[in-house]
N, C-alpha and C positions, 0 to 999 in steps of 0.2 A: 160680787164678792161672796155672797151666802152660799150662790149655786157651785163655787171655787172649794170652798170647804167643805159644803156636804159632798163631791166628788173624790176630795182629797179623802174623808171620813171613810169612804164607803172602801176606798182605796188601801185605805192602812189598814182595815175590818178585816177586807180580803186577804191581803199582805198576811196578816197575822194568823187568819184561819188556816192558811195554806202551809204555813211556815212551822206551825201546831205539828199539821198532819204529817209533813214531811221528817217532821224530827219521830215521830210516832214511827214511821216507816223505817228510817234511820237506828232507831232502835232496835224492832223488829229484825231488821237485817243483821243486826250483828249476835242472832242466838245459834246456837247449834241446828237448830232446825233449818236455818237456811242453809248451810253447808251440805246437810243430809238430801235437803231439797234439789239444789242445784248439781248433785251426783246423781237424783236419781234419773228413772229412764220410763220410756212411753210405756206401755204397757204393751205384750201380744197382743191380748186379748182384751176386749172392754170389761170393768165390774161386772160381774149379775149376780142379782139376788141383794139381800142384806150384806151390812159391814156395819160391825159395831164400831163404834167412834169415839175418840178421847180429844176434847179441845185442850189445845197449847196456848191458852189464852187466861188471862185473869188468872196468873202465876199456878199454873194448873190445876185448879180446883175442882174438882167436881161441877158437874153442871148437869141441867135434863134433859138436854140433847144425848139421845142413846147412839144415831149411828146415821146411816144413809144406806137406800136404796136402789139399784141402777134396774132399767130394761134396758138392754142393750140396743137391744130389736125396734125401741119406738123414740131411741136418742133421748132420753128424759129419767128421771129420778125423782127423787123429793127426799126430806129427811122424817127423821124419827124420834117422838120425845114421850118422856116418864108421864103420867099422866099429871104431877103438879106442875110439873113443866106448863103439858098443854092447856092447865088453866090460865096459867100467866098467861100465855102468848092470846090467851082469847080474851082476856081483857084488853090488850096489847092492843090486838086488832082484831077490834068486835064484827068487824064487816067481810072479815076474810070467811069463804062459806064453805073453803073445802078440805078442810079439819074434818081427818076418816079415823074414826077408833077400829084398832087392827082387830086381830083375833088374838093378839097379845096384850090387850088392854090398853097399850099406849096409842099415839096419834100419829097419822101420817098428815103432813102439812109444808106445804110451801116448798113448791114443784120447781126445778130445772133441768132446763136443755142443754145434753152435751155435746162438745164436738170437740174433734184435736187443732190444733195449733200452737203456735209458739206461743211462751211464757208473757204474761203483758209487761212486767217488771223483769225478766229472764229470757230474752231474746232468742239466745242459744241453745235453752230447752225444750223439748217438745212438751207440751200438758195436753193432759183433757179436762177444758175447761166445765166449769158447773156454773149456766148461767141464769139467776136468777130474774130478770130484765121479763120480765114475763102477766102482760094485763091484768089475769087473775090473782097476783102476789101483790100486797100491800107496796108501798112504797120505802120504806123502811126496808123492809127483805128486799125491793127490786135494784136498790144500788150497792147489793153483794156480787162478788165474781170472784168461784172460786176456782183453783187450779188442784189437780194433782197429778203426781208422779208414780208408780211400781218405783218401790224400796225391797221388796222379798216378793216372795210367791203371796198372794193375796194378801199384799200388805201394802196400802198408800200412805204417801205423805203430801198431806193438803197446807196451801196457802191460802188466807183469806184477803182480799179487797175489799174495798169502801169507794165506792164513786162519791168523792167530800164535794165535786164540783165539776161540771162540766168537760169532759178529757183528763180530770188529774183524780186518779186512782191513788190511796193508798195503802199501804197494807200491816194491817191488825193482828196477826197473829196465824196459828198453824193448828192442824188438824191432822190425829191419822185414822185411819182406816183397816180393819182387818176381818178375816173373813170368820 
């Protein structure tokens, strides 16, 4: 009976976690930026160079995330943050070792690989996704995956994902991108 109930527990925990995230996502889908999202289109040509970045997340506030990075050439980026920013995230995670102070003062930190494909939540649009799944990245960062779209000439509109659980992604919020 004990082993009935902690099964049943663990059951409703999951239930409930899933069900959380789902409504998170549910939400998320019903802002304008999914609309924008799901109109835009692949890009010609891949990022390169910097984009300064504006998160759509935490009712748009301000944050110290300044932008993202792309090499085209080597399928990989990383992002970009204020320097109080980069203190937080190093207390954050004191063991990540590849925190690079630019020639701009700020930090480059926490690397992803991209590539095209369809949308993981948007089937029928093409993205270049931004995958953060990558050994040298904490764990925290490694269950992000993000997406983006061309909305104008050097201007993206990014999606964000959360792996909450093994195959079930959901998605937190939006990001854009300009050059």
């Amino acid at each position: 009976m004990l082993i009935l109930w902690i099964l049943f527990s663990i059951a409703a925990a999951l239930a409930v976690w899933l069900g959380f995230w789902s409504l998170v996502s549910l939400f998320v889908r019903q802002s304008r930026f999914h609309r924008q999202f799901i109109s835009g289109t692949l890009p010609e040509a891949a990022p390169d160079g910097f984009y300064r970045g504006t998160a759509h997340i935490f009712f748009d506030r301000q944050t110290p995330w300044l932008g993202k990075s792309f090499d085209p050439a080597g399928g990989f980026g990383f992002n970009i943050f204020s320097p109080a920013g980069a203190s937080i995230l190093k207390m954050l995670a004191p063991f990540y070792r590849l925190f690079t102070v630019n020639e701009g003062g700020n930090t480059d930190a926490f690397y992803f690989e991209t590539r095209v494909e369809a949308g993981l939540k948007d089937q029928d649009v093409n993205v270049i996704k931004l995958d953060y799944d990558r050994s040298e990245n904490p764990l925290p960062i490694r269950i992000i995956l993000d997406e983006i779209v061309a909305v104008g000439p050097d201007a993206y509109l990014g999606k964000i994902h959360l792996k909450v659980f093994p195959g079930f992604f959901t998605t937190i919020g939006y990001f854009s991108l300009r050059k």
